[in-house]
C-alpha positions in Angstrom: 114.1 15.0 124.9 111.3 17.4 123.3 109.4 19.1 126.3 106.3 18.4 127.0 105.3 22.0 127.9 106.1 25.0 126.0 106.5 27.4 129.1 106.0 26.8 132.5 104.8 29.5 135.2 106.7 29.7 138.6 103.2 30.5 140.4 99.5 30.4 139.2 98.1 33.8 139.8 96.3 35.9 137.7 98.8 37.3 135.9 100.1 33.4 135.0 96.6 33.1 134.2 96.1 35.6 131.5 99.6 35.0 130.3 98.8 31.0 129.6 95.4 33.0 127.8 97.6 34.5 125.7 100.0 31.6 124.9 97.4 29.3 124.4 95.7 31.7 121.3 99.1 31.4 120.1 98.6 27.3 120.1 101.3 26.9 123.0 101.2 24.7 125.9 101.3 25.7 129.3 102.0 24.5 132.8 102.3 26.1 136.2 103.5 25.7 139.6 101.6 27.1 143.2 100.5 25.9 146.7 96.9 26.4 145.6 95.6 23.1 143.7 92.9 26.1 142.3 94.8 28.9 141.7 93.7 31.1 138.6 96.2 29.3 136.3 95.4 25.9 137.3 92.1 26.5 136.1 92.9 26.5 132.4 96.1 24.8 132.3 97.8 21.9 133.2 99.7 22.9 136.9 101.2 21.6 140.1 100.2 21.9 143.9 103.0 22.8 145.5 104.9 25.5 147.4 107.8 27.2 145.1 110.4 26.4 147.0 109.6 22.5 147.0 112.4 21.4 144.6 111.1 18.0 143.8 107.9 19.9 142.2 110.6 22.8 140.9 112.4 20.2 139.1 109.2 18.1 137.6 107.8 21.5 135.9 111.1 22.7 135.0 112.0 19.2 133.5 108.7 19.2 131.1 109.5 22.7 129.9 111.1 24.6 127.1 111.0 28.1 128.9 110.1 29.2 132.1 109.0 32.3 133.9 107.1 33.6 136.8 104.4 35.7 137.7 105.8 36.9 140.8 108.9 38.5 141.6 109.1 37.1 145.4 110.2 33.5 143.8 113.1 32.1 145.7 115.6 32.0 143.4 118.4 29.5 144.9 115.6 26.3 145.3 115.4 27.1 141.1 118.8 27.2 140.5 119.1 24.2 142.4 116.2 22.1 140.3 117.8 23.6 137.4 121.1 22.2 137.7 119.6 18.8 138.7 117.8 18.5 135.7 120.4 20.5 133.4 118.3 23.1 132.4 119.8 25.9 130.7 119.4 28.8 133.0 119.3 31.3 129.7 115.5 29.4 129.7 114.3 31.1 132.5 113.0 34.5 131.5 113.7 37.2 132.9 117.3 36.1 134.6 117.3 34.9 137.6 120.0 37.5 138.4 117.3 39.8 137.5 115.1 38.5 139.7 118.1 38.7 142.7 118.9 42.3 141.8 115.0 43.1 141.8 113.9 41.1 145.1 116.2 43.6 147.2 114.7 46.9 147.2 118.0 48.5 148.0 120.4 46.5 145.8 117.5 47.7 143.4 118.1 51.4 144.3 121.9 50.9 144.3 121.7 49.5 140.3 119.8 53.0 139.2 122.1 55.2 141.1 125.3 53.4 139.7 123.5 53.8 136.2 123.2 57.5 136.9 119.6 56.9 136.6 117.4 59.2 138.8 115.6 57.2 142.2 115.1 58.3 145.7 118.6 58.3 147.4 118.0 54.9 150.1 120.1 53.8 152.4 120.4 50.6 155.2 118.4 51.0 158.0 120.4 50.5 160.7 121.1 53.6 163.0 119.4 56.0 163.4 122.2 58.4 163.6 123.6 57.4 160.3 120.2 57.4 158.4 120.0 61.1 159.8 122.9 62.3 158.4 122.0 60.9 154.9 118.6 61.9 154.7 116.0 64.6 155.7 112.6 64.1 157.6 110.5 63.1 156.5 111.4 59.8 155.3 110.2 56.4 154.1 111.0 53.4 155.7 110.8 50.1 153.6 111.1 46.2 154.0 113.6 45.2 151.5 112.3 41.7 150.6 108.6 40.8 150.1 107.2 44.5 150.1 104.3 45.8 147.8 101.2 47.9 147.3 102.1 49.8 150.2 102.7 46.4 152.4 106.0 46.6 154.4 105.8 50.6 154.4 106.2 53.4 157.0 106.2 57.2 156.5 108.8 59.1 159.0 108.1 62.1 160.2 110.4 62.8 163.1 113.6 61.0 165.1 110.5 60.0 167.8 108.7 58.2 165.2 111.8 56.4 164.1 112.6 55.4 167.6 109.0 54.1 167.9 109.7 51.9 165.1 113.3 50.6 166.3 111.7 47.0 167.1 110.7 46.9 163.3 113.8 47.9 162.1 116.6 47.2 164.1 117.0 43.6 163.1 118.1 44.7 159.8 116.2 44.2 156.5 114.9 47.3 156.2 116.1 51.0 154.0 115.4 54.5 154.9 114.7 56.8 151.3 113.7 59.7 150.6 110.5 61.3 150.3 109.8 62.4 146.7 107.3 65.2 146.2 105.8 63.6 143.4 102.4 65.0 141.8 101.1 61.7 139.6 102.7 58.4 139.8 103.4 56.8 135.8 104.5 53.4 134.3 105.4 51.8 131.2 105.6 48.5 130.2 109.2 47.6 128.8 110.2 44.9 126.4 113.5 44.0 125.9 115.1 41.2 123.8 118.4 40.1 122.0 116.8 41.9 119.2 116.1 44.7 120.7 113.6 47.3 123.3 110.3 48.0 122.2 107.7 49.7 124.7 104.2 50.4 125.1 102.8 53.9 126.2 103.8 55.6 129.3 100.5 56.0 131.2 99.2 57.5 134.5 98.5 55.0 137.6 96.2 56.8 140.5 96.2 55.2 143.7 93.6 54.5 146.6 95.3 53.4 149.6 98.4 52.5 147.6 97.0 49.9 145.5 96.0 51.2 141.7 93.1 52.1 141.0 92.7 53.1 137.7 94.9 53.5 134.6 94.6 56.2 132.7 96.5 57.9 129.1 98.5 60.7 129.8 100.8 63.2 127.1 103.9 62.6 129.1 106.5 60.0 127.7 108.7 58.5 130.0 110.1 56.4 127.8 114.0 57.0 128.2 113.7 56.6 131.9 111.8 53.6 131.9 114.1 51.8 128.9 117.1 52.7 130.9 116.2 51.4 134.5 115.5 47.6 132.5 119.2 48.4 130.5 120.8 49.0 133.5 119.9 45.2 135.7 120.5 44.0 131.3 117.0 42.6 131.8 115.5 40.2 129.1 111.9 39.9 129.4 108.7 42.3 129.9 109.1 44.7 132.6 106.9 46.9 134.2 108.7 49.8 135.6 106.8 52.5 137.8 107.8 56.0 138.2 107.1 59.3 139.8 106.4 62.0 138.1 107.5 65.4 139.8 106.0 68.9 139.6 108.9 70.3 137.4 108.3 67.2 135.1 111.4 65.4 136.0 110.6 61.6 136.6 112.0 59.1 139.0 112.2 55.5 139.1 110.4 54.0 141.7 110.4 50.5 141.4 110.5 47.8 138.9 108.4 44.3 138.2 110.0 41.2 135.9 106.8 40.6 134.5 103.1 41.8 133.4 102.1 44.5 135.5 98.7 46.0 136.5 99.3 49.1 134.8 99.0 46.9 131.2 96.2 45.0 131.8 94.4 47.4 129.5 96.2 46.1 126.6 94.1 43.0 126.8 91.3 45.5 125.0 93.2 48.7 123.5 93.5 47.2 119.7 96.7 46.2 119.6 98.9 43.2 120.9 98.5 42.5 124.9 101.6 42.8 127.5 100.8 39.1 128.1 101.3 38.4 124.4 104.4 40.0 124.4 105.4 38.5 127.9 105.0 34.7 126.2 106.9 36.0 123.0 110.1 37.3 125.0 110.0 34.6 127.1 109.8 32.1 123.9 112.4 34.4 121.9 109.9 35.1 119.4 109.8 38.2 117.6 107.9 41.3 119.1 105.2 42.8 116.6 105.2 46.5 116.6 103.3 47.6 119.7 100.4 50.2 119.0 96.7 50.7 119.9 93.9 51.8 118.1 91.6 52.5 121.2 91.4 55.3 124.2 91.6 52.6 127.1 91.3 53.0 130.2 91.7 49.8 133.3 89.9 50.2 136.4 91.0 47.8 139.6 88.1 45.4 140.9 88.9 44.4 144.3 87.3 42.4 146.8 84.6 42.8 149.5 84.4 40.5 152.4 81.1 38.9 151.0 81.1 36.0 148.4 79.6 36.3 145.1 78.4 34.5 141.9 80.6 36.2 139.2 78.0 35.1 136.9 74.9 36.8 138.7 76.2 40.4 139.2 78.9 40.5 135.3 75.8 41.5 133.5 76.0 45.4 136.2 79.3 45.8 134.6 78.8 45.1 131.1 75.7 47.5 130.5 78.3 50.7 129.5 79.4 50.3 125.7 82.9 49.6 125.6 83.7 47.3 128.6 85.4 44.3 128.7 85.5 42.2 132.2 88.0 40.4 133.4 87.8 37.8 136.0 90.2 36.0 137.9 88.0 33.6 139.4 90.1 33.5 142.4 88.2 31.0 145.4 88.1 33.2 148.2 87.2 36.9 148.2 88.9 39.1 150.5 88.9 43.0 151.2 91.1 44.6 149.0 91.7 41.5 147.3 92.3 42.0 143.6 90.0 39.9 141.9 89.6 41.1 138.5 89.8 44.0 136.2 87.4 46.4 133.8 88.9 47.8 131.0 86.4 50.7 129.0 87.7 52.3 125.4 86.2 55.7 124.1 86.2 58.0 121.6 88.2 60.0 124.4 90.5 59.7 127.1 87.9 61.2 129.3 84.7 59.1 127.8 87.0 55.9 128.6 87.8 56.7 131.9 83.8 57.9 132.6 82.7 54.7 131.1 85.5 52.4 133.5 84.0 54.2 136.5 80.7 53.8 135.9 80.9 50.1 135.2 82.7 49.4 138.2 80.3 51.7 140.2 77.2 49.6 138.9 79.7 46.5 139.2 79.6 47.0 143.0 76.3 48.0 143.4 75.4 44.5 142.2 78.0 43.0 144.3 76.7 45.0 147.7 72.6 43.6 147.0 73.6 39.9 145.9 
């Protein structure tokens, strides 16, 4: 039976969102699945109300599509396998794997791949005892949650065996690693595309941090290419990737960790001149070929995230839109919340440095309007 839907979205956030944008300028048809009956995606496409792990809903979305994907990595991946044996999907439809996926969700399992590869990440171990975790790794240290973890949530820094024992009721139940502390001096990613035709990758590029949540994305000379192909080679990943890295003062890099699917760090190829991550997301997911990937712009993406006030998106856009060169995106998410990310800018120049002056200074009048609406 032909499927109604061309690819179906496991969640309807913003990256599903500007994914089904991308699918549907391609003339494809779109469905998603997520607990909100207004999440981003729903907005534009057809989509389901439902939690993930519902496997009457799993099966209805994976039943009326050709292809599936998701736009979160913290999927649970047995309630999919599950619908997709009850309604004989192929699993080789679900893209990236959901082996991928398994090897991804578990930040050690994770660690364990890239070291195995001979690839170079922080050393990480269990966190079990304390005595063990000592004689494996120096203070300080980080301590991470395993499963669920990211921008910064599900983090502690470890300075000392009292601040470890102050931790013990957070750790000692298991799911938790110890790794090391890497002296980085600028954190990097790259988004990776890999296929049965082949890898093909967009620029390595600069991702600064506020409170461990990005901030801006920025072009930098280094190319960090062969690190980043070979952490996707090593989990055999099909699919976009977006791998993030640190970059050390000698100029050595280190895998930090990586996402099955678009990533912050490429929204600015939604404006750079050349074909989008999300375009090339739909196209791997699809099997379809992969253009060559080059821009013609100096881009730069700046991060908007949310206050604790409500706003009309429509009353305060016109702030951000006065500097030449700025696109706004907006993920028309319901609820604003601090720190919340509810859109993007992305600003081109005739420089690297005019791009990024011309990101900041949107987003600064951006919130300006924001604070007096």
């Amino acid at each position: 039976m032909e499927s109604k839907f061309d690819l179906g979205f496991l969640g309807g956030g913003q990256l599903a969102r500007m994914s089904i944008q991308a699918a549907q300028r391609m003339g494809l048809r779109c469905i998603s699945l997520d607990p909100s009956p207004d999440s981003p995606a729903s907005q534009i496409a057809d989509s389901i109300a439902a939690p993930l792990d519902d496997e009457e809903a799993l099966a209805r979305l994976l039943r009326s599509s050709a292809f599936v994907t998701w736009d979160s990595e913290f999927v649970p991946v047995m309630p999919v396998r599950s619908a997709a044996s009850a309604v004989g999907l192929d699993l080789n439809c679900v893209v990236p794997r959901l082996e991928t996926l398994t090897s991804i969700q578990d930040k050690l399992a994770q660690r364990k791949l890239y070291e195995a590869a001979g690839l170079p990440s922080p050393h990480a171990v269990a966190m079990t005892n304390a005595e063990a975790v000592e004689k494996e790794l120096p203070y300080p240290m980080v301590l991470k949650a395993r499963f669920g973890g990211y921008d910064g949530k599900g983090t502690r820094f470890v300075k000392s065996r009292e601040e470890l024992e102050a931790l013990r009721p957070v750790w000692e139940g298991g799911g938790w690693l110890a790794e090391a502390t890497v002296p980085f001096v600028r954190e990097l990613a790259q988004m990776v595309v890999r296929t049965a035709a082949g890898v093909k990758t967009f620029p390595t590029m600069e991702t600064r941090q506020e409170n461990f949540v990005c901030d801006l994305v920025v072009e930098c000379a280094r190319d960090a290419t062969e690190v980043a192909v070979g952490a996707v080679e090593a989990m055999n990943g099909i699919g976009l990737f977006g791998v993030e890295m640190f970059e050390l003062a000698n100029g050595e890099v280190m895998i930090n960790e990586v996402a099955p699917r678009p990533h912050n760090s490429g929204h600015y190829t939604l404006d750079w001149g050349g074909i989008s991550q999300f375009e090339c997301h739909v196209r791997a997911c699809l099997g379809l070929p992969i253009p060559e990937i080059s821009g013609t712009r100096h881009t730069c993406m700046a991060n908007l995230l949310g206050l604790d006030s409500e706003i009309s998106i429509r009353e305060i856009a016109p702030a951000a839109l006065t500097e030449p060169g700025t696109f706004l995106h907006w993920y028309e998410k319901k609820e604003s919340r601090k720190g919340r990310k509810m859109g993007h800018l992305n600003a081109y120049g005739d420089t690297v440095e005019q791009a990024v002056q011309r990101a900041e200074l949107a987003r600064k009048a951006f919130y300006e309007a924001w604070r007096k609406a």
